[in-house]
C-alpha positions in Angstrom: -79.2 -35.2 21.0 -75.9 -36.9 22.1 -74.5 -38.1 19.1 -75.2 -34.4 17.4 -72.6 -33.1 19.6 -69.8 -35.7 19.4 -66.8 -35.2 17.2 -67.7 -36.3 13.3 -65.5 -39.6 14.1 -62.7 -41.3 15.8 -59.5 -42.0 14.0 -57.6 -42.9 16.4 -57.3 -44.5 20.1 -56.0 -42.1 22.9 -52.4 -42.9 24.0 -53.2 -45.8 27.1 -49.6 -46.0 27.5 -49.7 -45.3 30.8 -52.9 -46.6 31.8 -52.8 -49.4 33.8 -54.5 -52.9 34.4 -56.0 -54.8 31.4 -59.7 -56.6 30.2 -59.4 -60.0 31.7 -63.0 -61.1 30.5 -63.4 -62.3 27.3 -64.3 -59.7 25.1 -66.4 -59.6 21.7 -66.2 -56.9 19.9 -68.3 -57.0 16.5 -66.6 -54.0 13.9 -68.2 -52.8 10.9 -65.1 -52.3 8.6 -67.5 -49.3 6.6 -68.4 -47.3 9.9 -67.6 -43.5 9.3 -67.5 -43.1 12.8 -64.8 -45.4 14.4 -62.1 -46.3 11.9 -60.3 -49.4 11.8 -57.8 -47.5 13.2 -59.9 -47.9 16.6 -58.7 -51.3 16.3 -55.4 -51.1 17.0 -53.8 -52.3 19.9 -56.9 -53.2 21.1 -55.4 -56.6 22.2 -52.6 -55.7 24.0 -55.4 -54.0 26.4 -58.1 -57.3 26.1 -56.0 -60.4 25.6 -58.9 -62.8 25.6 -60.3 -60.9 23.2 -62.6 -62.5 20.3 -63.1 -60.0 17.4 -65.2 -60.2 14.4 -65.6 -57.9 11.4 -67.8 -57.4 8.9 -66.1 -56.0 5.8 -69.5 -54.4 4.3 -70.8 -53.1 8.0 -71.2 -49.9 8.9 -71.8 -48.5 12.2 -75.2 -49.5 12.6 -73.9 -53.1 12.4 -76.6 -54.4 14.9 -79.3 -52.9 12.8 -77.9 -53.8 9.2 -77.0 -57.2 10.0 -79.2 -58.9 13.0 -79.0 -62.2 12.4 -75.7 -62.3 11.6 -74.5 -60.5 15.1 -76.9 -62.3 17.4 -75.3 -65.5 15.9 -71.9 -64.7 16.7 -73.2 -63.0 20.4 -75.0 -66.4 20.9 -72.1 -68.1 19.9 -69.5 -66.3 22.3 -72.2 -66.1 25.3 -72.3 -70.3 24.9 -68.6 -71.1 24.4 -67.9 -68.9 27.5 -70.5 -70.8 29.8 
């Protein structure tokens, strides 16, 4: 399977310094603060790259944030998808 073979987590962003061009949608991004795979660390910066960029995290969610908390992340999607229409 995929995820077998990718590295045992991300701790940090690649340097985007030179990339260029930015997110101009707005941009939910829903972080479990207890994910093993993608650190806080993943985090940062993040909005110099999306500057409408809505972020919420869950300070007891782990990576499988969609599974472990349902409700609480289709409420927030639901929430974004309306104040964006």
């Amino acid at each position: 399977m995929l995820f077998r073979s990718a590295p045992a987590g991300v701790r940090s962003v690649p340097d985007l310094a030179g990339a260029s061009g930015l997110v101009e949608a707005p941009t939910l991004v829903i972080w479990g603060e207890r994910d093993e795979s993608f650190t806080l660390a993943c985090l940062d910066g993040l909005d110099h790259w999306v500057p409408n960029l809505t972020l919420r995290r869950v300070p007891e969610g782990g990576h499988w944030l969609l599974c472990e908390q349902t409700d609480r992340v289709a409420a927030w999607i639901a929430d974004f998808l309306a104040a964006e229409a």
